[in-house]
C-alpha positions in Angstrom: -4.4 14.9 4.4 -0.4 14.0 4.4 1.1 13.1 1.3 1.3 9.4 0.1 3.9 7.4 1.4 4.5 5.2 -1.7 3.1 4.5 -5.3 2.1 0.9 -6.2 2.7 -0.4 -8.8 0.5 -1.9 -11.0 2.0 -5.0 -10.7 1.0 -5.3 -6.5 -2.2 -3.9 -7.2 -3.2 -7.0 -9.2 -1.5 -9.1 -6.8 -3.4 -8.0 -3.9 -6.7 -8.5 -5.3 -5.8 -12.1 -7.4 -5.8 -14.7 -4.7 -4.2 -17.0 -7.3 -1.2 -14.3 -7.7 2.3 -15.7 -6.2 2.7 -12.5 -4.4 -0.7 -12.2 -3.1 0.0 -12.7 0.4 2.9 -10.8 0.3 1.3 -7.6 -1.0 -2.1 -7.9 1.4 0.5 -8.1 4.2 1.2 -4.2 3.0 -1.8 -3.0 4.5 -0.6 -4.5 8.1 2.2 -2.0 7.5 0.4 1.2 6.3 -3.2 2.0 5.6 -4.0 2.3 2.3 -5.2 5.6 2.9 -1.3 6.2 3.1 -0.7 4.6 -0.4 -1.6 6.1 -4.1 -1.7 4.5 -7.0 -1.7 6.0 -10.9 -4.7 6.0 -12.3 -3.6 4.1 -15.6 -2.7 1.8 -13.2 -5.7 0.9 -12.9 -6.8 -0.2 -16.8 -3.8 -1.7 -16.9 -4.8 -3.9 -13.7 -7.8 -4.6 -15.5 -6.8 -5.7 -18.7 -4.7 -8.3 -16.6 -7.7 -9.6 -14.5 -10.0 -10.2 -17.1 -7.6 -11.4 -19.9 -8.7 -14.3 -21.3 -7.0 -16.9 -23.8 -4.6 -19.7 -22.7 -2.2 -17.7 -21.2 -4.7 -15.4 -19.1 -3.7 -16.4 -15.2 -6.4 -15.0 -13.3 -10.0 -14.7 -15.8 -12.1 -12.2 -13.0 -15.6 -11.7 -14.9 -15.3 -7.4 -15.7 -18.1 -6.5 -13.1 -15.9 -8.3 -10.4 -12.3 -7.1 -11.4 -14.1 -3.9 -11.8 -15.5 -4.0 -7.7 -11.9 -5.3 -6.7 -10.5 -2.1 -8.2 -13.0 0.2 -6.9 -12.5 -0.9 -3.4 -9.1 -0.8 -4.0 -10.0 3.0 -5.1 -12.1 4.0 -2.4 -9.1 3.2 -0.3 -6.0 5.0 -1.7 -5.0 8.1 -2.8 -5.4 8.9 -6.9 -2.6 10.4 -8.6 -1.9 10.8 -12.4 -0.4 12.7 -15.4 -1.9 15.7 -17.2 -2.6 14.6 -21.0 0.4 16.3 -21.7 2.3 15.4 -19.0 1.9 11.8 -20.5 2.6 12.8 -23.9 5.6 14.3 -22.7 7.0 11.7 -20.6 6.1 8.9 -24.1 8.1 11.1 -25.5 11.2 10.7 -23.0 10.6 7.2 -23.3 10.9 6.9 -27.0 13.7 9.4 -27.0 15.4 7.8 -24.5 15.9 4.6 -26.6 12.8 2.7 -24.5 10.4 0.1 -26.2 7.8 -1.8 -25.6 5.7 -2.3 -22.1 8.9 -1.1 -20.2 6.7 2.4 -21.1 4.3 1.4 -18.3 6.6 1.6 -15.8 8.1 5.0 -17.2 5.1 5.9 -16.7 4.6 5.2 -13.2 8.0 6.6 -12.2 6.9 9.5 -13.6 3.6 9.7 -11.7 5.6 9.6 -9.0 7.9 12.4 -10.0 5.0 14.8 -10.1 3.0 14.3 -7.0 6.1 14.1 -5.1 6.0 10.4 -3.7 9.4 9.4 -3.3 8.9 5.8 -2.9 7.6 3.2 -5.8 6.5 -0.4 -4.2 6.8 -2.6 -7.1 7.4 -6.3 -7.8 9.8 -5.8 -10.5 12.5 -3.3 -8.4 15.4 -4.1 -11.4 13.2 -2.6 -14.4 11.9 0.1 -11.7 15.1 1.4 -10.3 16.8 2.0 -13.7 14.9 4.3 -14.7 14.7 5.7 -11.7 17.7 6.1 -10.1 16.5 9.1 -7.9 13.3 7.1 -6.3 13.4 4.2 -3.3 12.0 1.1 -5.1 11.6 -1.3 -2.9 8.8 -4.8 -2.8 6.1 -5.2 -0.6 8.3 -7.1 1.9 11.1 -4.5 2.0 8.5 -1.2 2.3 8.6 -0.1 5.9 6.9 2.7 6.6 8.7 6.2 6.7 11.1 5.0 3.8 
C-alpha cells in the first residue's frame, strides 16, 4: 500500500464524526476527495478524540455515550492508516516541546507534527492551520476545504 497522503488532525477527526461540530460537513466532504484509506491518523489522536466526545459538564459540546464515541472511532480506524511515536520517540519530542519554550495543550499538536515527521506524511489537515504551521514550517498544513489530493 502507498504511503498516506495526509495526517488528520485530531481536531477533523472529531469533527467528522460530531454531527453537531461546525466543521462537520466540511470534514465528511474529505472523503469525496480521497479515501480514507489514503488518510492516517496518530494514534493519540484517537484518546484525545475521545476525551472530547464523551466530556461531560457544562461546557462538554457533543456528550457521545463511550460505547458510541468508541464505534465512531473504530470505524473511523478500520478505515485509515495508523501511525504513531515509539515511547521514546514521544518522550523525546515532550522533550523538544518543553525545551523549546512550549506549554500547555499546544503539546498535542507538537505531537502530531511530529508523527508526521516520522512516517513521512508531508501533509497535516487540521482546523487550526495558524498553531499547526508554526511549528511546522517544513509541512503543508492546510483544512479540509483547502486539501486537494496530491498536495
Amino acid at each position: 500500500m502507498s504511503a498516506p497522503l495526509a495526517l488528520l488532525d485530531s481536531n477533523v477527526v472529531i469533527a467528522m464524526l460530531a454531527e453537531a461540530h461546525e466543521h462537520h460537513e466540511a470534514s465528511i466532504a474529505l472523503m469525496d476527495k480521497v479515501p480514507l484509506a489514503r488518510l492516517a491518523v496518530a494514534s493519540h489522536s484517537y484518546a484525545e478524540a475521545f476525551v472530547t466526545l464523551t466530556r461531560r459538564g457544562d461546557a462538554a459540546p457533543f456528550r457521545f455515550p463511550a460505547h458510541h464515541a468508541m464505534a465512531a472511532l473504530e470505524s473511523l480506524r478500520a478505515a485509515t492508516a495508523l501511525v504513531g511515536l515509539t515511547a521514546a520517540q514521544g518522550f523525546d519530542a515532550t522533550r523538544r516541546f518543553a525545551y523549546n519554550g512550549g506549554i500547555g495543550a499546544r503539546l498535542h499538536d507538537a505531537l502530531i507534527g511530529e508523527v508526521a515527521l516520522m512516517a513521512g506524511i508531508r501533509t497535516i489537515i487540521t482546523w487550526n492551520t495558524r498553531h499547526m504551521a508554526g511549528l511546522f514550517p517544513a509541512l503543508s498544513v492546510v483544512t479540509p476545504r483547502r486539501f486537494k489530493h496530491g498536495s
